[in-house]
N, C-alpha and C positions, 0 to 999 in steps of 0.2 A: 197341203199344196206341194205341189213336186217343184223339186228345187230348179232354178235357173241355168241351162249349161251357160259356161266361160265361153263359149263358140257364140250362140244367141245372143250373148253382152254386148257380144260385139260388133256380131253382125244381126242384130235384129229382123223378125217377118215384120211386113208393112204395115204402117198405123192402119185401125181400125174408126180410130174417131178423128174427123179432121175438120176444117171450119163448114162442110157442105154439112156436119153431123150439129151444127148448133141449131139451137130456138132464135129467135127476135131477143135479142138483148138493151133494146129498148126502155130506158128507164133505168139501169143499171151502173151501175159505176166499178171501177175498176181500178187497179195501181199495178205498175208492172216498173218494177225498177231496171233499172239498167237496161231503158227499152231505146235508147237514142240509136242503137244499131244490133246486130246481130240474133239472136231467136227472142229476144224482147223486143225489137221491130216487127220481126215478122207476126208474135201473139199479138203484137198492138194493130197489123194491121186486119186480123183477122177479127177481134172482137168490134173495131170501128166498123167496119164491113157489117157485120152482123147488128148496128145500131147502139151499142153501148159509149157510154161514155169513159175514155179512158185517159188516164193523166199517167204521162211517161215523164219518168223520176228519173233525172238522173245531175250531173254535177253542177251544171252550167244553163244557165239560159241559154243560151247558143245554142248548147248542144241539143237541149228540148224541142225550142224554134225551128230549130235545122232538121230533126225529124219527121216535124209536123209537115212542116212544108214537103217534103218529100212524100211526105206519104198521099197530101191531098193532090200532087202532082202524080204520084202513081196513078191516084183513084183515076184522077179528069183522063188521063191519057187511054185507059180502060173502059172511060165510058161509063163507068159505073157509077151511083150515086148512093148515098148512105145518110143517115137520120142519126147518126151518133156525132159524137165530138170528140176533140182531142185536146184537151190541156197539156199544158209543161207544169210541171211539177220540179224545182230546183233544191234537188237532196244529194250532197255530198255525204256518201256512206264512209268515207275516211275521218269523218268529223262529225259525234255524236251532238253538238249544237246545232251545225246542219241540221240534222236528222229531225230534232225537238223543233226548231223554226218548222223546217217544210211539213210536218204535220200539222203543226198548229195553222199553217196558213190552209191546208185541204181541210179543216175542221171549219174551217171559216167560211168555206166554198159549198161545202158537201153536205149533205143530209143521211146518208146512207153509203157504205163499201160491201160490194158484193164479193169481192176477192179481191185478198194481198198474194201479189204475185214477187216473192221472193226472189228474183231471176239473177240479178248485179251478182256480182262475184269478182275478187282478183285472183290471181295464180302464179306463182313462180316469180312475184317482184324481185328485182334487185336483195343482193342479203342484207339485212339491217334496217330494209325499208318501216318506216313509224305511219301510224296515222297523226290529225294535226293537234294528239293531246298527249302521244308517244307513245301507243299503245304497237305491239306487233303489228303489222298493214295487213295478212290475211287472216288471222283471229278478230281484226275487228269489222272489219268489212266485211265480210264471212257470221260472224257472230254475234256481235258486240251491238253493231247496227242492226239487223234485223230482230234480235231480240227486245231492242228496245223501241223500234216502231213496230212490233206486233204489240207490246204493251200499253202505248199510246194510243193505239188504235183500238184494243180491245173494245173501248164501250161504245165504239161506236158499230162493230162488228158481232155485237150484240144485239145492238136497236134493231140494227137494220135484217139480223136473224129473225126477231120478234115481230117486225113488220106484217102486220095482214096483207095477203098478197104474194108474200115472199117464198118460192117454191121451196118444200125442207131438201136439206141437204144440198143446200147453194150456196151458202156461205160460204168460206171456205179459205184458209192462209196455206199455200205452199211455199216452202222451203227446196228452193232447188240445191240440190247437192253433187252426187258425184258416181263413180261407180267403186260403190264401197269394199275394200279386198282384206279378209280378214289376216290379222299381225303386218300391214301394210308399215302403218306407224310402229316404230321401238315400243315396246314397254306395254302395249295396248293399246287403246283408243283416242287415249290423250295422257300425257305425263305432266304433273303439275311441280314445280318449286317448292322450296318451303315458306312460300308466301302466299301460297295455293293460285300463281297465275300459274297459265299453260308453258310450258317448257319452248321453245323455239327450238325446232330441230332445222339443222341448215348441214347435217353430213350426209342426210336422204335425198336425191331427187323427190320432190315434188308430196315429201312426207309433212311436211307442216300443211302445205294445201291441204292433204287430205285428214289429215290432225282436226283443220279448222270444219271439213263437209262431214267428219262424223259430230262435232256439235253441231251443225246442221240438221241432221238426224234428231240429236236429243231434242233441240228447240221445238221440233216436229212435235215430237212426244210429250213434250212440256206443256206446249199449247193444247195438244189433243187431250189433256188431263185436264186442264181451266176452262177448253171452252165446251166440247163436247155434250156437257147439261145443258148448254143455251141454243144446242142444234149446231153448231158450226162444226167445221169437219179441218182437219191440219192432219198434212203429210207431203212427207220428203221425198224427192223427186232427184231419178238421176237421167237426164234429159238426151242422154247417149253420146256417143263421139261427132264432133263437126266442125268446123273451120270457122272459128271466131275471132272476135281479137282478145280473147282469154291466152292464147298462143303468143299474144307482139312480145313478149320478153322470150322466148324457144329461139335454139340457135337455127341454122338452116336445114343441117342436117334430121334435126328432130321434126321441122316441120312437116319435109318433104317425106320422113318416116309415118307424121299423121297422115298425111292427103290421103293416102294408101287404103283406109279404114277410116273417111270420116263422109261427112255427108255435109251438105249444106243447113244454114242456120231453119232453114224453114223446118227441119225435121223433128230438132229443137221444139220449138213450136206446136208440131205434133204432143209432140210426150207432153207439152206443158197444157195443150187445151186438156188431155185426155185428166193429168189431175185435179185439173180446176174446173172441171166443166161436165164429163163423163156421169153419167148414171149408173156405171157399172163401178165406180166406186160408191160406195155405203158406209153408214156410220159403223158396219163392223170392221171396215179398214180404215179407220181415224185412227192416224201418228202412225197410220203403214208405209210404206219405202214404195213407190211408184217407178217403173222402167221405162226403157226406150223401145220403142216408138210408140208407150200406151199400153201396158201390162201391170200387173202387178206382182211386185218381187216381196222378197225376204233383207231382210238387213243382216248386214255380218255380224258372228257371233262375236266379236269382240267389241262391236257395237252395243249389243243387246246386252254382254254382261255387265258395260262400264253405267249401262241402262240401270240394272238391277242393286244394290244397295250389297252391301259387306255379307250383311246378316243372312240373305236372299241368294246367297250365290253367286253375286257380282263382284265386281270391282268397288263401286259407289263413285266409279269416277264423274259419272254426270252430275251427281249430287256437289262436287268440286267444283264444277263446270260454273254451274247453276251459281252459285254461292260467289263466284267469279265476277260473273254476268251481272245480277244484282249491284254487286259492291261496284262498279264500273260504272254504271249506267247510273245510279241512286239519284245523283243530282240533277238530274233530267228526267225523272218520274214524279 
């Protein structure tokens, strides 16, 4: 695969697959965290559009409620009508309790998930920011949490893999992540303590963010190793530059530095139908790294080595990661 230029990252050619490229999603079910606004509103309004049933995760009943209603005010004022539905789903990702409740109340609801849409992310909190059991705020919301509702939800991303019926290669967890730039983070891909958590870098702009979207990446690869035999397809996704409120902590200057180079959330959106929904992704790119606007990249090699184990040429940092992740999440599995 010929490699991706820096120019193309950034400024991407037009999506290829956009919501006029779906089937009927009818009968289908869906999770899109962090969908109560920006390119997890816009995927939620495209797969509702297209008949699926989708439950937008996110901290608050409010903020659920408040989407919904929005959205079906979109639809009426359009004119248009739809046979899917929209649930709230109330999953606070800074609090892995949260997390274990609001799945177990969609296990209660659901019979079947067609796609975990990995979308919620934080970026550039305040220094010092905790989630609410005091973990770093963007390794766990980043990490912590979606590791451990992909876990949760495994067996049921399994049934519903097994389902007659169920087109192969539909299943499917993405991991949205970032645009990965190799020795971005000090040290490699993630630096751990000697208590083997992940180090907090707070001298780099915006390095612990990306610290936390290359396990992002691993998680990708993690799942694509567990679930792959059962047909399900996991890969990480960097959903390209746009104006969300991933930004409300950037000062003015920086923001007014994105405008320059971003696009609006719908584009977002784009890139996220094209990993979760696209044909032109295959199980030979399970735990591959997906671009903007719907491409398929390569992951940085500092990625790939922290991928790969001591013995193998790597780092073994994901094997840390991992190890991390487990010991974190335990009492909630």
């Amino acid at each position: 695969m010929a490699p991706v230029s820096r120019i193309s990252t950034i400024f991407p050619p037009a999506p290829n697959f956009t919501e006029t490229s779906l089937p009927s999603l009818a009968g289908k079910v869906y999770i899109v965290t962090g969908a109560a606004s920006g390119v997890g509103y816009e995927l939620t309004k495209f797969l509702y559009a297209a008949g699926g049933t989708v439950y937008i995760a996110a901290r608050s009943i409010a903020r659920c409620d408040g989407a919904i209603q929005k959205i079906l005010e979109e639809t009426k004022t359009k004119n248009t009508k739809s046979s899917g539905r929209l649930e709230s789903l109330v999953i606070d990702l800074a609090d892995l309790r949260s997390v274990k409740a609001g799945v177990e109340d969609f296990l209660k609801r659901e019979t079947r998930l067609d796609v975990l849409m990995h979308n919620a992310a934080v970026m550039t909190p305040p220094e010092g920011s905790k989630d609410k059991l005091g973990h770093d705020l963007e390794i766990s919301t980043n990490c912590l949490a979606p590791y451990l509702m992909t876990n949760l939800l495994e067996p049921l991303l399994i049934r519903t893999a097994n389902t007659p019926g169920t087109p192969p290669n539909s299943v499917r967890v993405v991991f949205v992540i970032s645009m990965l730039q190799n020795g971005f983070v000090p040290g490699g891909a993630m630096s751990f303590d000697a208590n083997g958590t992940p180090v907090i870098i707070t001298d780099k702009f915006m390095a612990n963010y990306m610290q936390s979207k290359n396990g992002g990446a691993w998680l990708a690869l993690h799942f694509a190793e567990r679930l792959g035999k059962h047909g399900i397809m996991s890969v990480s996704l960097h959903p390209g530059l746009m104006r969300t409120e991933l930004q409300r902590n950037w000062n003015l200057a920086l923001k007014l530095i994105m405008s320059l180079t971003t696009k609006s959330p719908v584009y977002g959106a784009y890139s996220e139908l094209f990993a979760g929904f696209s044909p032109e992704v295959t199980p030979e790119h399970n735990g591959g790294y997906m671009m903007a606007w719907g491409r398929i990249g390569e992951l940085a090699p500092d990625v790939q080595d922290g991928w790969k184990s001591k013995g193998n040429g790597g780092t073994g940092a994901a094997k840390k990661f991992f190890e991390y992740c487990e010991r974190e999440t335990k009492e909630f599995l």
